[in-house]
N, C-alpha and C positions, 0 to 999 in steps of 0.2 A: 253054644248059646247064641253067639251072634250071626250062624248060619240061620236057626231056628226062626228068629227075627223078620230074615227075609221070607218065610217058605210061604204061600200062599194055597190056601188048602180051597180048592174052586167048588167044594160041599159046604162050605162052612155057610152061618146064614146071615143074614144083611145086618143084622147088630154086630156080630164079630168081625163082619168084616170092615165095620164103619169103626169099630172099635180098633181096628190093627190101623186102621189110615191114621187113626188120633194118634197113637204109639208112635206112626214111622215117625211124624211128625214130631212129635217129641224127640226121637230118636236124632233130626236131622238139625235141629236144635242145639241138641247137647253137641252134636258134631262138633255144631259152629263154637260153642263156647272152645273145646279143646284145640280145635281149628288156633284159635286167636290166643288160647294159650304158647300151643306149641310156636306161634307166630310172635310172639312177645319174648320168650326164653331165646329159642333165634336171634332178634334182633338183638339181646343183651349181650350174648355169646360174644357174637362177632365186632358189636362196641368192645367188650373185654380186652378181647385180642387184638384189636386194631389199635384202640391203647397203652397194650403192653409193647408195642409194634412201633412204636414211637408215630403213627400216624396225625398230622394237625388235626382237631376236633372238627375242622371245619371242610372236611374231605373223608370224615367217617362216615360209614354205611353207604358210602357210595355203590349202588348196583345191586344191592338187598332187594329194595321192592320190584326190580326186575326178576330178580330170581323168586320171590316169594310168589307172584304171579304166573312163572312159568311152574311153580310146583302145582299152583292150583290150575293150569292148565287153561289161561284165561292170559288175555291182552296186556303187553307187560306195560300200560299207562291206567290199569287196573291196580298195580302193584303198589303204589302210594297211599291208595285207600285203605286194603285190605293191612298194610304195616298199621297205618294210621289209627285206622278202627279198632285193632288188638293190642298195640300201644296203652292205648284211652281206653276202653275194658279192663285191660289187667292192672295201671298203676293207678288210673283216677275211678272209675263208675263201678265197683264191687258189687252195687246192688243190680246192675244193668244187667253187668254178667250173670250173676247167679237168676236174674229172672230169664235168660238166655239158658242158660243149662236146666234149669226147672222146666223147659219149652211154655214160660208164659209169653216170651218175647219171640216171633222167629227172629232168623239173621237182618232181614231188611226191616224189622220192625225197630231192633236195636242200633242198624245203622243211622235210621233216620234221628232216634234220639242224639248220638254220638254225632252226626251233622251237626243239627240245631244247635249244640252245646260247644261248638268249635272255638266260638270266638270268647268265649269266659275263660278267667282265670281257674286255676287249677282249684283255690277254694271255692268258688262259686260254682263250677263242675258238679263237684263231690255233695253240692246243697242241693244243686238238682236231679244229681242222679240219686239221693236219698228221698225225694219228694216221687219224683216219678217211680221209682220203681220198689222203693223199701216197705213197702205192700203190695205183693203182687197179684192179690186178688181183686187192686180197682182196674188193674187192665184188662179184665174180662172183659171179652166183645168188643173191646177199641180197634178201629182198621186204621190204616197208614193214615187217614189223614187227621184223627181224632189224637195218633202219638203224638205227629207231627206238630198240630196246631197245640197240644199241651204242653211239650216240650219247647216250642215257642215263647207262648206265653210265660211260664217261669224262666225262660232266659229273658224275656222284659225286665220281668219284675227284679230280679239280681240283679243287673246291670241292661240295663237300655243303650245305654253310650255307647257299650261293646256292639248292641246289636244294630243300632243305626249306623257305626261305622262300620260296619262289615257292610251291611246295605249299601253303602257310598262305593266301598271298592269292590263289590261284585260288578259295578258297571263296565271296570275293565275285562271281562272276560266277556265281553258282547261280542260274538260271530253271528258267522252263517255257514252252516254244515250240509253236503246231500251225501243219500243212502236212495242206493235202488229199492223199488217197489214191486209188487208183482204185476206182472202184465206189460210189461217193458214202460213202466211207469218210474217215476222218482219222489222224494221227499225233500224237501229244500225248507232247511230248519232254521228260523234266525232265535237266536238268544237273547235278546232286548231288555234293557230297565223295564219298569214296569207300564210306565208314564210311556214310554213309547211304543212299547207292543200292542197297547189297550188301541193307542192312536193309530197304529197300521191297521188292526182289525177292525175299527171303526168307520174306517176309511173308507176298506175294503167293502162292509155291512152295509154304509151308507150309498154308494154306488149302486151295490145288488140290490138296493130299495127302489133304486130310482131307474132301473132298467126293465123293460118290459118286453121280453122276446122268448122264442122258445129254446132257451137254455135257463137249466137250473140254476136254485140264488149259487150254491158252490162253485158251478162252473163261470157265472159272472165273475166271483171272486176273485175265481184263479186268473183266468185271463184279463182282467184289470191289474193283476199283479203282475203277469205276466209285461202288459206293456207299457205302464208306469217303472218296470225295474231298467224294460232293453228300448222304450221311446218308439217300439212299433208294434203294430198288430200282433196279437197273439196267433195268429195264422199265416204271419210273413217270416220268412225263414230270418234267422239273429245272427247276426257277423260276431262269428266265433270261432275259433281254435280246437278241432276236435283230433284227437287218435283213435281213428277207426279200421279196426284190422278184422280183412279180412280176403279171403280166397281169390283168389282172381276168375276162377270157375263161378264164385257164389256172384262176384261182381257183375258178370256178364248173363246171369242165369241160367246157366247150366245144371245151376244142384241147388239145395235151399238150407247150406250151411249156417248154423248162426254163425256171427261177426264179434269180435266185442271188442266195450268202447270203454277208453279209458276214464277211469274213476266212475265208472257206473259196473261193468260185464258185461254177460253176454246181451246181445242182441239181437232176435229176428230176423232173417233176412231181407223179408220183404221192408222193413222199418231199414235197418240198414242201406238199402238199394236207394231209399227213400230219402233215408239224407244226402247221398251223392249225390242224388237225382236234383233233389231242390241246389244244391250247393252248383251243380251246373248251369242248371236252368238261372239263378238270379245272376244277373249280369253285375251285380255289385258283392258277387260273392267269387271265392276263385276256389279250384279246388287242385289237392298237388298228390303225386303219387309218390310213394317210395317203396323201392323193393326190398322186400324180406326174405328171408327162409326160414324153414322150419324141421326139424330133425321129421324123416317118415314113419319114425317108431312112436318117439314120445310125445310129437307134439309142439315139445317147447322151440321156442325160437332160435339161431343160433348166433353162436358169440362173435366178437369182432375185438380186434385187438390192438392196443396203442403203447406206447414205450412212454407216454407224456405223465406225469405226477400227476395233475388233475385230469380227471375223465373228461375227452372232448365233451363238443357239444353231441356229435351224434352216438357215441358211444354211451353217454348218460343218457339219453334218449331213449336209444335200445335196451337200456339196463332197465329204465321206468315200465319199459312195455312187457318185458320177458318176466320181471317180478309183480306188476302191477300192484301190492301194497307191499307195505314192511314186512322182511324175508324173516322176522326175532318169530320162530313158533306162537302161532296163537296172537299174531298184533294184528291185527287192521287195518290200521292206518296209515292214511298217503304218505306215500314217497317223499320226503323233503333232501335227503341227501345220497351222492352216490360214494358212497363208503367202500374202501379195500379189504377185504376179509383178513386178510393176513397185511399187518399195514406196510407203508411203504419202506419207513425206517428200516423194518425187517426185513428187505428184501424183497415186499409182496406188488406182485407186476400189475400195472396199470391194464387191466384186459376183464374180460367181459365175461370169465371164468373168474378170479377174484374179485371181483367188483358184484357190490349188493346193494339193491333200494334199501334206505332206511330212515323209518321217523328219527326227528329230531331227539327223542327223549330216548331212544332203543340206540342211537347210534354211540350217545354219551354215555348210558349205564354198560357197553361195553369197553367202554376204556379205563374203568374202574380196576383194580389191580383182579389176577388170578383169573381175568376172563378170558377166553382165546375163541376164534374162530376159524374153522376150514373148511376149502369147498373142495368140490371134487365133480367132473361129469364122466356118469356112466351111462353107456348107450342113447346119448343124448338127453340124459336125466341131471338136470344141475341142482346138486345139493348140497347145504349148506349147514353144519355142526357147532353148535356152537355149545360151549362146554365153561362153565359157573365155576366158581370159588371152590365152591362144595365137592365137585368133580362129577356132578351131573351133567348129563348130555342131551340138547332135543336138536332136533334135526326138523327144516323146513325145504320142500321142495318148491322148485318153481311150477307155476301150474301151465298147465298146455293151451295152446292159444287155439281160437278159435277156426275150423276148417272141414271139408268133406275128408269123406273117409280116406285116410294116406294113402297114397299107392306112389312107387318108385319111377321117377323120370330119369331115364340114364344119364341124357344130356347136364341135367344138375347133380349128375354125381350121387343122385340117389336122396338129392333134397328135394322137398316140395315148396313149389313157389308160392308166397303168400305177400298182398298188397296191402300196404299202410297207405290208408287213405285218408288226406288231411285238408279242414281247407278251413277258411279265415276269411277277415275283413282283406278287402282289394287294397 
């Protein structure tokens, strides 16, 4: 029956076919509900037994949402959520779920409810999720924002206090994030109160009003943000700290390997060439080289070794560059620390083979009891296992650094030379 489901018959005619999209959708639905069943049973399980384990309450479930996240195959700073949201389904919002398994809610439709409702008490929860969802036929045709602002709204009306103080302490989670773009472009995301996001874009709008040339109002924007953020021209090169690897063939032009740069990827050559270039040319900029290598098979870069407890500075360097984000399956996120796969306590050598980038939240949920890691290079392939409570296993490689097509130089032993190109304020 559940092969049957998927089978797509390419005769059938456009009402059953529109009619199988409504099912899958349904189908993916009910997933989510059993999803966040079987994710709540889980998490009880392991309360259970960590209890009977005589474990303090206040160091239970340590390293769960990391695992619940690598099961779903997703970013283990995912994994708080996806506990959280199943949590809150199965023991407070009974009507949320069953409109989730009915498929009136998809998953992100009910997440956003289960958001909103964060900051209530458990009784005031269970009023709202009986208001919103304990008919589920006034959610017909609601889209995310119509949950969202409903869900809202009856978290006012319950309790306001909760939700103006949530308001107050969201301010501490103000950053600023970047993620490459296409086109060897970037995204630079700030997260602001409200009062002050309105006042940057206003800022920005009010300049673009008041400039008259032939660049668009966007491109005014940016480039005023640009030189309000670095105090110069959006077209004069920024006294910055970059990690730029790449070939030393590609450097001089011989080939047009892309490059890539740390906390963005790959890069262009010609763009690459391009920041060296400027980084020479400005006389208040400096640029510095360092030599690399790189395995001729795989790519990756290779290791270096130290006897010292904490990772020098140049061996956590290399480690940042050769992992370039957190090495946990499925994480993303930058590098904050240089962690020993098999720890030290145990034996495990300060070297550039045990040694892994890791965020700050993936570095901690594996010190949670029952979790282990190990590396291993083969044929110049560093890989790294890391194996859950549960005795599940995923395995993350490092990825290959950026260069023309390998070919074997005797003289380096059969490595290929690769330049870490860096340069900064003078």
């Amino acid at each position: 029956m559940v092969a049957h489901v998927f089978e797509i018959d390419p005769e059938a005619s456009e009402a059953c076919l529109r009619a199988q999209v409504e099912h899958l959708e349904t189908v993916k639905a009910q997933a989510a509900a059993a999803q966040a069943r079987a994710t709540a049973a889980w998490k009880a399980k392991r309360d259970a037994a960590e209890r009977a384990a005589g474990i303090p309450a206040s160091k239970r479930g340590r390293g769960l949402a990391t695992e619940v996240a690598l099961a779903r195959r997703e970013a283990p700073v995912q994994g708080g959520r996806h506990l959280g949201f199943a949590t809150a389904l199965v023991d407070e919002m009974p009507c949320t779920l069953a409109a989730l398994e009915c498929g009136a809610l998809s998953e992100w439709r009910a997440t956003l409810i289960v958001r909103e409702s964060a900051c209530l008490s458990v009784e005031h929860r269970r009023r709202l999720d009986a208001q919103m969802c304990g008919d589920v036929s006034r959610l017909e045709g609601w889209g995310d924002k119509r949950i969202a602002a409903e869900a809202k709204r009856i978290a006012c009306e319950l309790d306001v206090a909760a939700v103006v103080d949530r308001s107050a302490k969201a301010a501490e989670d103000r950053t600023v994030t970047i993620r490459p773009a296409a086109d060897s472009m970037t995204y630079v995301t700030a997260l602001l109160p409200v009062a002050q996001g309105v006042g940057v874009y206003a800022a920005l709008k009010r300049s673009a009003d008041t400039t008259f040339d032939d660049r668009s109002r966007g491109q005014v924007m940016a480039d005023t943000m640009v030189e309000r953020v670095t105090g110069r021209p959006a077209a004069q090169p920024v006294d910055v700290h970059l990690n730029l690897v790449m070939a030393d063939t590609t450097l001089m032009g011989d080939d047009d390997a892309p490059a890539w740069l740390d906390d963005y990827g790959p890069l262009p050559s010609a763009i690459a060439r391009g920041l060296t270039g400027d980084a020479v040319a400005d006389a208040e900029a400096k640029a510095m080289l360092r030599r690399l290598y790189r395995h001729p098979r795989s790519g990756q870069l290779v290791a270096m070794e130290s006897r010292a407890r904490v990772f020098p500075k140049g061996l956590a360097a290399f480690i940042g560059l050769r992992d370039q984000t957190c090495r946990t399956p499925y994480c993303n996120a930058p590098i904050r620390h240089r962690d020993h796969a098999v720890p030290k306590h145990r034996g495990g050598p300060t070297s550039g083979l045990n040694g892994l980038g890791a965020c700050e939240a993936c570095n901690y949920a594996k010190e949670a009891p029952g979790w282990s890691v190990t590396t291993v290079e083969r044929d110049g392939v560093h890989e790294a296992e890391f194996t859950t409570p549960t005795r599940a296993t995923y395995r993350s490689t490092a990825p290959p650094v950026a260069g023309p097509p390998v070919r074997t130089i005797s003289r380096l032993e059969g490595r290929l030379s690769i330049d870490l190109i860096t340069f900064d304020a003078a």
